[in-house]
C-alpha positions in Angstrom: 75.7 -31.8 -20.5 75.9 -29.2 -23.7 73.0 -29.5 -24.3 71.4 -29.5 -20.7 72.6 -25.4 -20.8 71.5 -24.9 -24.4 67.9 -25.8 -23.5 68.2 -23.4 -20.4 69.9 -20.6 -22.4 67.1 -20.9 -24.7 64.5 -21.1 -22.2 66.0 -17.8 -20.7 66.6 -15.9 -24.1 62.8 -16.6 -24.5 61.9 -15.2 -21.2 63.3 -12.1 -22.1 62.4 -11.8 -25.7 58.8 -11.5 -24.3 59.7 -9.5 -21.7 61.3 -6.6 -24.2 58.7 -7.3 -26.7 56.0 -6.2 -23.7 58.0 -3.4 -22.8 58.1 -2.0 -26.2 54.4 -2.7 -26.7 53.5 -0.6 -23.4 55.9 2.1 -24.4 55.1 2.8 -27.7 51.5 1.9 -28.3 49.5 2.5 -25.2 49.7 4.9 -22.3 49.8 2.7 -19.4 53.6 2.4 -19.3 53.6 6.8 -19.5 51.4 6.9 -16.9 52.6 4.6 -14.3 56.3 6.5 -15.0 54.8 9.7 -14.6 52.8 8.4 -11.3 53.9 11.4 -9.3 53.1 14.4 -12.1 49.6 13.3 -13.9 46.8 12.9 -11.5 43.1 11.8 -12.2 40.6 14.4 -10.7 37.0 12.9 -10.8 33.8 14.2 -11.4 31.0 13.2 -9.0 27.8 13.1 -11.5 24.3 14.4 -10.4 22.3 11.5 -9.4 19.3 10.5 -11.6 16.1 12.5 -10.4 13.2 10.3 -8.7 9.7 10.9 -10.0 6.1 9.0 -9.2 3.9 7.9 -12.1 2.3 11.2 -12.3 5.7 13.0 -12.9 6.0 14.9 -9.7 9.4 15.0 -8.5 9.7 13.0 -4.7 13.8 13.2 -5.2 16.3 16.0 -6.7 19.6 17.0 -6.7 21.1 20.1 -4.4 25.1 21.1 -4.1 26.6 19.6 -1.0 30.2 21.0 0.4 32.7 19.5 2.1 36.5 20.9 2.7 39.3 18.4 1.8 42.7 18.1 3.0 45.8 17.2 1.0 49.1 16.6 3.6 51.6 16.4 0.5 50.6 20.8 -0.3 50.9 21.3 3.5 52.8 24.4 3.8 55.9 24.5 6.7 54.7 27.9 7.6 50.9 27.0 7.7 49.0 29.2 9.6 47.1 27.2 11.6 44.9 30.0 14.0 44.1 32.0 11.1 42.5 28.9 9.1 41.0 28.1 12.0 39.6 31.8 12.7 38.3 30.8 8.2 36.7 27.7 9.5 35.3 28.8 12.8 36.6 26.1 14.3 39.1 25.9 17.4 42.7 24.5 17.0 42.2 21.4 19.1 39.1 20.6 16.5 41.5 21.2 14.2 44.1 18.9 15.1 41.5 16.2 16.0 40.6 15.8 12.6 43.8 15.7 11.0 44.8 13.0 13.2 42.1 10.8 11.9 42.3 11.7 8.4 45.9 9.9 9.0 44.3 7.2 11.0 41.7 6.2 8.0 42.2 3.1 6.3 42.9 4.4 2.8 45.1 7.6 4.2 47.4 9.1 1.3 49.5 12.1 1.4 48.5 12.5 -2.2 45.3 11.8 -1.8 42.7 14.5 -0.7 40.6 13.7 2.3 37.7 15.1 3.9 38.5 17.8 6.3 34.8 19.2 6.5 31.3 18.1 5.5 27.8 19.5 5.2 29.1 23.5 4.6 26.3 25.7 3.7 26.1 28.4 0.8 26.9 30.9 3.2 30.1 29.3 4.6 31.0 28.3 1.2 30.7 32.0 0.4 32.4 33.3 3.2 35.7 31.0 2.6 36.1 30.9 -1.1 38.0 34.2 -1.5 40.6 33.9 1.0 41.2 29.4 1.0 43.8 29.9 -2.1 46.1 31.4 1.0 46.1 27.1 2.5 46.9 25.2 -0.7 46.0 22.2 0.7 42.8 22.6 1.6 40.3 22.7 -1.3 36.5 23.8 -2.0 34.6 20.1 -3.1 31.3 20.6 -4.5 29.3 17.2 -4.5 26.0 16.7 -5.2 23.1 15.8 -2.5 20.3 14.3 -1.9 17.0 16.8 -1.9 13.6 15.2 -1.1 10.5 17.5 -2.5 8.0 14.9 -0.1 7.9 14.4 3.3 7.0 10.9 3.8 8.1 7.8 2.7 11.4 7.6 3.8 11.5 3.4 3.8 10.5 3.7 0.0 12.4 6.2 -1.0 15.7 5.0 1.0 18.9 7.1 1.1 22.8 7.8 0.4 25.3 7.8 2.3 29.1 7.5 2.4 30.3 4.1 1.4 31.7 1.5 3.5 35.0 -0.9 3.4 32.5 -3.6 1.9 31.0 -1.7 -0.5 34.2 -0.3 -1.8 35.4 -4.1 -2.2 32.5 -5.0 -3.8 32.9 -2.6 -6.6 36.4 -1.2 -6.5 36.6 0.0 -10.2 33.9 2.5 -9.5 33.9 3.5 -5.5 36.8 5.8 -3.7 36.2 6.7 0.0 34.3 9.4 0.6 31.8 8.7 -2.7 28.2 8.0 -1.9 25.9 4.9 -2.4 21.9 4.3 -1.8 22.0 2.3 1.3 18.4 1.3 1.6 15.0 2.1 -0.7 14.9 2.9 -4.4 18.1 4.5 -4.0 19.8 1.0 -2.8 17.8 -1.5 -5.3 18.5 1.1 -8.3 22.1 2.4 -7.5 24.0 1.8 -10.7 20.8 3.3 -12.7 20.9 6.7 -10.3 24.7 7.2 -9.7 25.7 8.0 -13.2 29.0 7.6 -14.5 31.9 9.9 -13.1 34.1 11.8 -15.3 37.9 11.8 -15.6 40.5 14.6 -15.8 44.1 13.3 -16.5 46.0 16.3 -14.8 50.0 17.5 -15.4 51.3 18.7 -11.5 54.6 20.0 -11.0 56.8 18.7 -8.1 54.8 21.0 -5.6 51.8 19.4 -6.9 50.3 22.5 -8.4 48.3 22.1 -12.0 50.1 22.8 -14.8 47.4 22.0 -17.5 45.7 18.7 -18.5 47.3 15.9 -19.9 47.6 15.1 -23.6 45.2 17.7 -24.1 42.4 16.2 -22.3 42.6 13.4 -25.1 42.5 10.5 -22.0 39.5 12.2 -20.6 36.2 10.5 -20.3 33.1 13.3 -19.8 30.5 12.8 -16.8 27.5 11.1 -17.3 24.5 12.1 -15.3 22.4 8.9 -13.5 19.0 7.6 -15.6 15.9 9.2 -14.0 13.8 7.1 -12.4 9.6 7.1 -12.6 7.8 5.3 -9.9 5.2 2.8 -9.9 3.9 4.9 -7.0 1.0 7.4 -7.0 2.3 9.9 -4.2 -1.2 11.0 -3.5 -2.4 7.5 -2.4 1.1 7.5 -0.7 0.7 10.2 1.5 -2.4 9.5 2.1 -1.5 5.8 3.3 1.4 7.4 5.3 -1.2 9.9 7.1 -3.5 7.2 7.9 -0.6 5.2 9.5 0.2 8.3 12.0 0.3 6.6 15.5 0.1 3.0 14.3 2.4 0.0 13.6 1.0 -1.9 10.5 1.2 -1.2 6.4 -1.3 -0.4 3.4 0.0 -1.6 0.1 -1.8 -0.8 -2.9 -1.3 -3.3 -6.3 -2.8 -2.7 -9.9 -3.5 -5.9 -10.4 -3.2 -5.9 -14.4 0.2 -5.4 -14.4 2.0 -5.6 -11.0 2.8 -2.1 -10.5 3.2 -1.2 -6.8 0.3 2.3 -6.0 0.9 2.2 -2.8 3.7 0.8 -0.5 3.3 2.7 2.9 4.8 1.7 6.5 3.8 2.8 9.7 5.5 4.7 11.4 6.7 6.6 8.6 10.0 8.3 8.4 10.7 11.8 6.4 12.9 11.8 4.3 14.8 15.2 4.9 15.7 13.6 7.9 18.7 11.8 5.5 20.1 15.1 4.6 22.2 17.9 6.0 24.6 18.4 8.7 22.6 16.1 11.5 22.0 13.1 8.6 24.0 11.0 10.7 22.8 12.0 14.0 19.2 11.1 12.5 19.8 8.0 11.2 21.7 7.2 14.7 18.7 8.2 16.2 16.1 6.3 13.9 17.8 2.9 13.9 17.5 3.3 18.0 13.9 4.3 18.2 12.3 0.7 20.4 10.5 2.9 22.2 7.0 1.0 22.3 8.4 -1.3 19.5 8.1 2.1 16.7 11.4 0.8 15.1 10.6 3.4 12.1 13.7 2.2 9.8 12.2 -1.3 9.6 9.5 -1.4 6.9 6.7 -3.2 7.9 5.2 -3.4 4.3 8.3 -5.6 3.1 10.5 -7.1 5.8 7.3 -7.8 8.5 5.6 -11.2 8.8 2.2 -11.2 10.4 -0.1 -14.2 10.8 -2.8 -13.2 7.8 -6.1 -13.9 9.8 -8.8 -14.5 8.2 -8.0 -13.3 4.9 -6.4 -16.5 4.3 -9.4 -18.3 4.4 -9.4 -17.6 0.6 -6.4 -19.4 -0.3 -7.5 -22.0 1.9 -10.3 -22.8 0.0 -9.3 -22.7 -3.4 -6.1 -25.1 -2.3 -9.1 -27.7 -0.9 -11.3 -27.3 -3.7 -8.0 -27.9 -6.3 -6.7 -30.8 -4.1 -10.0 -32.4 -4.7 -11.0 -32.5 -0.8 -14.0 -30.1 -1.2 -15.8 -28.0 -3.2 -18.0 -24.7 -3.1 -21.2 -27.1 -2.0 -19.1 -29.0 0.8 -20.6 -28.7 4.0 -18.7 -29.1 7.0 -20.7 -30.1 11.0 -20.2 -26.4 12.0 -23.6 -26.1 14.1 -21.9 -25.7 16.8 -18.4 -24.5 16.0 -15.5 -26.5 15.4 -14.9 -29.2 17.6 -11.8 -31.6 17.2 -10.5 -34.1 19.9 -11.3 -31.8 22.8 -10.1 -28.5 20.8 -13.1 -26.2 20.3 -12.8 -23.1 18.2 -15.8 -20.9 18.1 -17.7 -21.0 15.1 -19.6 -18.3 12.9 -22.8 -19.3 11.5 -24.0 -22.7 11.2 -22.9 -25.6 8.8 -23.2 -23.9 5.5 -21.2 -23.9 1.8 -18.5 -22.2 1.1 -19.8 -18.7 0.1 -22.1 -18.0 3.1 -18.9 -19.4 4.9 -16.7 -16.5 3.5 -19.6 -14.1 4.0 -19.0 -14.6 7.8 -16.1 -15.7 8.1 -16.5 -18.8 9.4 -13.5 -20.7 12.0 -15.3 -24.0 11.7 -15.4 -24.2 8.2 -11.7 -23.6 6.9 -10.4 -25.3 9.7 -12.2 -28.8 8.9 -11.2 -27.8 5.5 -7.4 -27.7 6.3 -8.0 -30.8 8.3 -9.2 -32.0 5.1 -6.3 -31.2 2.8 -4.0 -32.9 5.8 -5.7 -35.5 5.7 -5.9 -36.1 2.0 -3.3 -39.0 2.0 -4.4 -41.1 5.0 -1.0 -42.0 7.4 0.8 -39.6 5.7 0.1 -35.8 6.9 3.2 -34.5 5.4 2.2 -35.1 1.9 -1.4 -33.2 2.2 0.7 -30.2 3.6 3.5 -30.3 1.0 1.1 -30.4 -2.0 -0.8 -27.7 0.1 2.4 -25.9 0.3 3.0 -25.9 -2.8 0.0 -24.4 -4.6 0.3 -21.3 -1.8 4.0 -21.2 -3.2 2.2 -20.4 -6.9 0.7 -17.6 -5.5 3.8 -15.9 -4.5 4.0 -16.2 -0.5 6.1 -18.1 1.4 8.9 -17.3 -0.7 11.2 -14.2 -1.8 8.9 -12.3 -5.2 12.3 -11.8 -6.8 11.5 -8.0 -7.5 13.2 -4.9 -7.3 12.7 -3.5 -3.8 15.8 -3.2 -1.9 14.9 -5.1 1.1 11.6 -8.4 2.1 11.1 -11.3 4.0 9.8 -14.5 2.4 7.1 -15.1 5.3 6.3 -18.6 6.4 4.4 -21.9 4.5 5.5 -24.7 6.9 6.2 -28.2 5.3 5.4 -31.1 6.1 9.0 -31.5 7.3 8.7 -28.7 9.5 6.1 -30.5 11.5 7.9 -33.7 11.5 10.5 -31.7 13.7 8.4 -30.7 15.6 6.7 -33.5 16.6 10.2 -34.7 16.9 11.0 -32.7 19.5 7.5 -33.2 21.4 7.9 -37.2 20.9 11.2 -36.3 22.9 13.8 -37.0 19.9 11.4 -40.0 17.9 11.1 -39.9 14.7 7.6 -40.0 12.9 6.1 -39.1 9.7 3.0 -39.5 11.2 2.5 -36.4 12.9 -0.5 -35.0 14.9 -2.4 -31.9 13.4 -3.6 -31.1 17.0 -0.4 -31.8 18.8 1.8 -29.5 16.4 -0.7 -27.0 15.8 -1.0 -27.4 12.5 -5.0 -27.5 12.2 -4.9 -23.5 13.1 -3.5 -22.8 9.4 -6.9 -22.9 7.8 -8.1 -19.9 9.0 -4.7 -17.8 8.7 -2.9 -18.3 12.0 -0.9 -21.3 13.3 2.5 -20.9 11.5 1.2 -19.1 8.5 3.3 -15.5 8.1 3.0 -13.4 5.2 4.1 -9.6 4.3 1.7 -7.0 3.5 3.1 -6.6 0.0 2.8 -10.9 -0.5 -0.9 -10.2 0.8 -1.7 -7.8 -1.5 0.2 -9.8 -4.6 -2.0 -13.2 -3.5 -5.1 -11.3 -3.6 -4.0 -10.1 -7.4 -4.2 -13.1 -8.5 -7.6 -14.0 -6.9 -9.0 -10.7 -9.0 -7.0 -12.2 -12.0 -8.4 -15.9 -11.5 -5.1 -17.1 -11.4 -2.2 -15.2 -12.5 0.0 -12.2 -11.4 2.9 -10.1 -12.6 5.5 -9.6 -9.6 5.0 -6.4 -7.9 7.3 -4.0 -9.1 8.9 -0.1 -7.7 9.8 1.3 -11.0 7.6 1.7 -14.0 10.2 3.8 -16.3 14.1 4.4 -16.6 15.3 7.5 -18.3 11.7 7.9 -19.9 11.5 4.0 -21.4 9.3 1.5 -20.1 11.3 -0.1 -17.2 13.1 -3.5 -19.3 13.7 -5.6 -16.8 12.1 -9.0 -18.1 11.2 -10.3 -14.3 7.9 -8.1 -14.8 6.8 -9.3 -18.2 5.6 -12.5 -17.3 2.8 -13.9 -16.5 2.9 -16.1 -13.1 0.2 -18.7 -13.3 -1.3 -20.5 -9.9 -1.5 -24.2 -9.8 -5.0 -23.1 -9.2 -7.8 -24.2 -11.7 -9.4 -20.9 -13.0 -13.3 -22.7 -12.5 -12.1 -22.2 -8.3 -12.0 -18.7 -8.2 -15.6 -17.8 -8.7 -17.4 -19.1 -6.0 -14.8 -17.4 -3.5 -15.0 -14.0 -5.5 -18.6 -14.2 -5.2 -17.5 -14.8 -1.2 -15.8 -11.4 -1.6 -18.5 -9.8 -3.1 -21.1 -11.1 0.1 -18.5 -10.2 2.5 -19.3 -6.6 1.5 -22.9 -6.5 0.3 -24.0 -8.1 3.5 -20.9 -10.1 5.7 -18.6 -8.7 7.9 -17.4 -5.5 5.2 -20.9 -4.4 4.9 -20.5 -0.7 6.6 -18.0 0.0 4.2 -19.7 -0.6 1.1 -19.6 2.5 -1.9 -22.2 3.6 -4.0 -19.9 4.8 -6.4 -18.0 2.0 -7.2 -18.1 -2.0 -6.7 -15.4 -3.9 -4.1 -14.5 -7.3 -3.4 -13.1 -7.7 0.5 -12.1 -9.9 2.9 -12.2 -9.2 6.8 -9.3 -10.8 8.9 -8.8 -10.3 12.7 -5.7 -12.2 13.8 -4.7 -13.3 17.1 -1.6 -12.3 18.6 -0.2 -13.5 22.3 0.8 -9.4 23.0 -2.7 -7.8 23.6 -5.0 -6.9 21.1 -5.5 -8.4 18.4 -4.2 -7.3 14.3 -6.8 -5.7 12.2 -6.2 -7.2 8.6 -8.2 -6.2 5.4 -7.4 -6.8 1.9 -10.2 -5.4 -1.0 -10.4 -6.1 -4.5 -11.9 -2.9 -6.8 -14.0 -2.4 -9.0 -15.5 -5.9 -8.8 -16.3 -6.5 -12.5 -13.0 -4.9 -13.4 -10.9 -4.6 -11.2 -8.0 -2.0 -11.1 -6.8 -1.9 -8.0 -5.8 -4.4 -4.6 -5.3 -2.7 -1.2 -4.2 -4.4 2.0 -4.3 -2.8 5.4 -2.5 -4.1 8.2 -3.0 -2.4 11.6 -1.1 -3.9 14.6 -2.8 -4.2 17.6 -6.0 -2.4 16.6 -8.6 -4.9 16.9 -11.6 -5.9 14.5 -10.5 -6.2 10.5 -13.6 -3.9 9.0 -13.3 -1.1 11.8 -9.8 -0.6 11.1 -7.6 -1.8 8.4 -11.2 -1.7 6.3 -11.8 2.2 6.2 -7.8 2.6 5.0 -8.2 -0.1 2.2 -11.6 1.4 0.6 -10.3 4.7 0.8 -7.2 4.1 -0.8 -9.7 2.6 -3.3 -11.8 5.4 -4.1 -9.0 8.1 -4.0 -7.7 5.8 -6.9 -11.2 5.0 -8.4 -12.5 8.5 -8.4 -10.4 11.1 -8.0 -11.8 12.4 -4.5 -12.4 11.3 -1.0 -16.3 11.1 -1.2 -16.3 9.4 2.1 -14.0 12.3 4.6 -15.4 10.6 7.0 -13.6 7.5 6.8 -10.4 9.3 6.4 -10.8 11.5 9.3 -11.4 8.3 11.3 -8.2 6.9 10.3 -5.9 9.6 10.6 -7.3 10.4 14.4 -7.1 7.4 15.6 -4.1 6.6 17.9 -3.0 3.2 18.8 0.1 4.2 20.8 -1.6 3.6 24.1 -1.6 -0.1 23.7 1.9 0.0 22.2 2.9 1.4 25.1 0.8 -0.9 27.3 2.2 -4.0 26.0 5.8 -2.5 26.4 5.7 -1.5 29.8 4.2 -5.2 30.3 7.4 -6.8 28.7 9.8 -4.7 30.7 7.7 -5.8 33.6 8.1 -9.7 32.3 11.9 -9.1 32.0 12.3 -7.2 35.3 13.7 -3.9 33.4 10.6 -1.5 34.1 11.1 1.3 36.6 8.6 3.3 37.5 8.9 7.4 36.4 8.9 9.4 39.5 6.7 12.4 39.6 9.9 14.8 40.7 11.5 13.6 37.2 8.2 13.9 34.7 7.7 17.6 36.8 11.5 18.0 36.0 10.9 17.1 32.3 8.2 19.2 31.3 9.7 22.1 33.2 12.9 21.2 30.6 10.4 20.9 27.4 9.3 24.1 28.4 12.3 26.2 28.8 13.4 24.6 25.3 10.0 25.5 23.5 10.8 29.1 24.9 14.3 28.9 23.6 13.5 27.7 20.5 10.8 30.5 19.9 13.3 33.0 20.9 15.4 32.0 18.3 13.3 32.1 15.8 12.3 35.8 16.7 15.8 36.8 17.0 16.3 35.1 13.6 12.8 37.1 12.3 14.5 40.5 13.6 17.9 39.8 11.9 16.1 39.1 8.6 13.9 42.5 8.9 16.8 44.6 9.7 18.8 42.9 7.1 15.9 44.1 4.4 15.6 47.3 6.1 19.4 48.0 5.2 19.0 46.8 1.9 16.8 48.8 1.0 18.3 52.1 2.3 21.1 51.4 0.1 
């Protein structure tokens, strides 16, 4: 029984031999123990860094720095005799505003009486200067300078992204870094490169007294850690094909993305509509971005980026992969002839043909229906009973080239598209058979035969587009596409963009459809927008769509015995692929090539052009589907331009009034 207790003593005497041992260690050789005792007298003040500055590949700046102000409230240095109408009179707020926001300072999540919180955002200069003599009278309310976001461009808001304040989640997610009220990219370069841009914050270890008022820094600043300003960032981008991407997009739904096909660096990354970036800033940020997330109005949506996140059925320009998967599955090759005399015709299904039954290039050159769908037939019908293996060795080799599956870059946001399996039309025929199983499925049945010629249930982004195409210039290899080409001045060193991605392609393939490309524009369907001052390579695509006209799709490869650059247009709704999306691909080209817009003409054409009538068209016609459309009445339009009007005049009286203040403001000046 003895010794029953004696092994308990000892277990105990252990216990607290470590316990004292710890407690000496923290009191005597670290600062931990000091600073948890002295929780209520040394505070840690933090310095908000300037974020990392935001260049394009030519050094121009798109994003800087500017100070921001904001008011913060501390409820511990509240004063018993505050006086609440003359801060208010300072702020130039009323006192029921002012009680409002106290009240939900104490209502927010991570509410301290320590802790200062955000009274007041978004002051300007002028209020700043206005309050800063006379706030040392309401201790606990404090001047916070923090930097903001200043955008020297106005377009290319989706790119570019934005900050905002961060959110429960994000705090969570990296707790050692974000307090509330601290900023993080949300969407863009700013999301995808956040820990690059934001810097490091500094820390003050500061002595208070019982009133909380500074009585010097702590061990002579000896625990303090300095700021660290965020990396700068240079762009992969070329702003001046941007912009010009982003005019040429004015009124339209679609993207133009722009490759250099050597190395994977993104020229061009441009959705329509486009969104400026200013918008993200200043006292009505959240207002604007309330308002942009909201925008369905004819289906603009501006905040999604249709160069990344949207899917579209690739049209014809498909019909390239197409044929280099049948020529490496062995089903065809550039001398295969398919019965296209009279278009193609398959168990009743007749799809109009171009041309008659020739090879592969002249096929290309005209962009024959016939031809790559009996050649897709082909490649399902590789492994007789068995469909599902053609399309899955298919599949895969379209999977080599980068679509139907994420890029693994570093843009911020993307959709992997679609390359249906062969599982995905045993379902299908599942659910046709009424619930029977099959692996023998039927091409016609499941629609399958219409992914030769780059519709069916073939869906690829504008930036996957323009990355397959690379590798057709490249005979069979790309680098992923990439944002960011430097960090802090160094060559970007993330390793995802030093390799080479190689196609399951044979190089031998690639020729005959290149020399497609090259008929295509000598004398095919890209024939009017052929340079003589540099060579191009082009595909035409016209998809259908079941909303109303159909997508004008275009993807160019330049120069053709060298090639620098890949552009792909997409323009929803617009119609044929060379009147369209064509003139915004070959000028992107020769802006790039040369230096200048030789052909204005071209340009001009595309940023005139409005396709917002059919927009609109097509939504009135599904609020009409859905039983939601009402019919304006003239009293209300009459009522609403009367209302435009009387705010365009009130508007330009302002801005007089504010002319005349700013003249009579100089005129005084200079009297004194």
């Amino acid at each position: 029984m003895n010794t029953r207790y004696l092994k308990i003593f000892s277990i105990l005497v252990t216990i607290a031999l470590i316990f004292v041992a710890r407690l000496a260690y923290l009191q005597l050789f670290t600062d931990r123990y000091a600073l948890n005792a002295a929780n209520t007298s040394i505070k840690i003040e933090y310095v908000i860094p300037q974020r990392g500055v935001i260049f394009d590949r030519n050094g121009k700046i798109m994003v800087g720095n500017q100070p921001a102000y904001e008011i913060s409230f501390t409820q511990a240095l509240m004063k018993p005799d505050f006086d609440t109408l003359g801060f208010c009179s300072l702020m130039k707020i009323n006192k029921g505003d002012f009680i409002n926001r106290i009240n939900l300072i104490k209502k927010e999540k991570y509410y301290s009486k320590l802790t200062p919180m955000t009274f007041l955002k978004d002051l300007s200069r002028e209020d700043i200067a206005r309050v800063q003599e006379i706030i040392f009278k309401y201790p606990a309310f404090n001047i916070v300078q923090r930097p903001q976001r200043q955008y020297e461009v106005s377009t290319s808001g989706n790119l570019l992204g934005y900050t905002n304040e961060v959110n429960d989640a994000e705090i969570k997610k990296d707790s050692t870094y974000y307090l509330p009220g601290d900023f993080i990219g949300k969407k863009g370069v700013e999301k995808s490169y956040e820990k690059e841009l934001r810097g490091v914050k500094g820390m003050k270890y500061i002595q208070k007294d019982i009133r909380l008022r500074n009585i010097g820094s702590y061990k002579n600043g000896a625990l303090d850690k300095d700021v660290v300003t965020g990396k700068d960032i240079t762009l992969t981008i070329d702003y001046d094909l941007q912009r010009i991407a982003e005019e040429m997009l004015v009124n339209k739904h679609g993207a133009i993305v722009a490759i250099d096909p050597n190395n994977g660096e993104i020229l061009t990354l441009a959705s329509g509509p486009d969104i400026d970036p200013n918008l993200f800033t200043g006292p009505s940020k959240s207002k604007n971005l309330y308002a942009l997330s909201k925008d369905t109005l004819y289906e603009n949506k501006p905040t999604f980026d249709r160069s990344v996140q949207a899917a579209y059925p690739p049209g014809s320009t498909f019909k390239l992969l197409t044929a280099l998967a049948g020529m490496q599955m062995g089903v065809m090759d550039e001398k295969t002839v398919f019965p296209c005399g009279g278009g193609f015709n398959y168990r009743g299904l007749r799809i109009k043909g171009h041309g008659g039954a020739d090879p592969l290039i002249p096929s290309i050159q005209v962009s024959s229906n016939c031809y790559f769908s009996y050649a897709y037939l082909a490649i399902m019908n590789k492994y007789p009973g068995n469909p599902s293996k053609g399309v899955d060795e298919w599949k895969e080799i379209m999977n080599s080239f980068g679509v139907g599956e994420f890029l693994n870059n570093d843009l911020a946001s993307g959709s992997k598209g679609r390359i249906p399996s062969g599982e995905f039309y045993e379902k299908r025929m599942k659910r046709i058979n009424g619930g029977k199983e099959t692996k023998t499925w039927d091409p016609l049945a499941t629609g399958a035969v219409f992914n030769g010629m780059g519709q069916g249930d073939v869906m690829l982004t504008p930036l996957q587009m323009a990355n397959s195409v690379a590798a057709i210039a490249n005979k069979g290899w790309y680098y992923t596409p990439h944002i960011v080409k430097a960090i802090d001045g160094k060559p970007n060193p993330d390793k995802r963009f030093k390799v080479k991605h190689k196609t399951l392609v044979d190089p031998k393939h690639f020729d005959p459809v290149l020399k497609g490309m090259e008929a295509v524009v000598l004398r095919g369907t890209g024939r009017s927008l052929k340079s003589s001052d540099f060579t191009q390579l082009a595909k035409t695509g016209t998809a259908q769509v079941p909303q109303g006209k159909d997508n004008s799709i275009f993807v160019l490869i330049a120069p053709a015995e060298k090639p620098k650059i890949v552009v792909v247009a997409v323009m929803e709704h617009a119609g044929f692929g060379a009147t369209w999306a064509g003139p915004a691909c070959t000028v992107i080209a020769e802006k790039y090539i040369t230096g200048d817009l030789k052909r204005e003409h071209l340009y001009k054409k595309m940023t005139g052009a409005s396709f917002m009538p059919e927009y609109k068209r097509q939504w009135i016609a599904d609020l009409k589907r859905k039983g939601l459309y009402v019919d304006p009445k003239p009293d209300s339009i009459k009522r609403k331009k009367i209302q435009d009007s009387l705010e365009f005049i009130k508007q330009q009286k302002a801005k007089l009034q504010k002319k005349i203040d700013e003249e009579t403001k100089n005129t005084k000046s200079a009297k004194q």
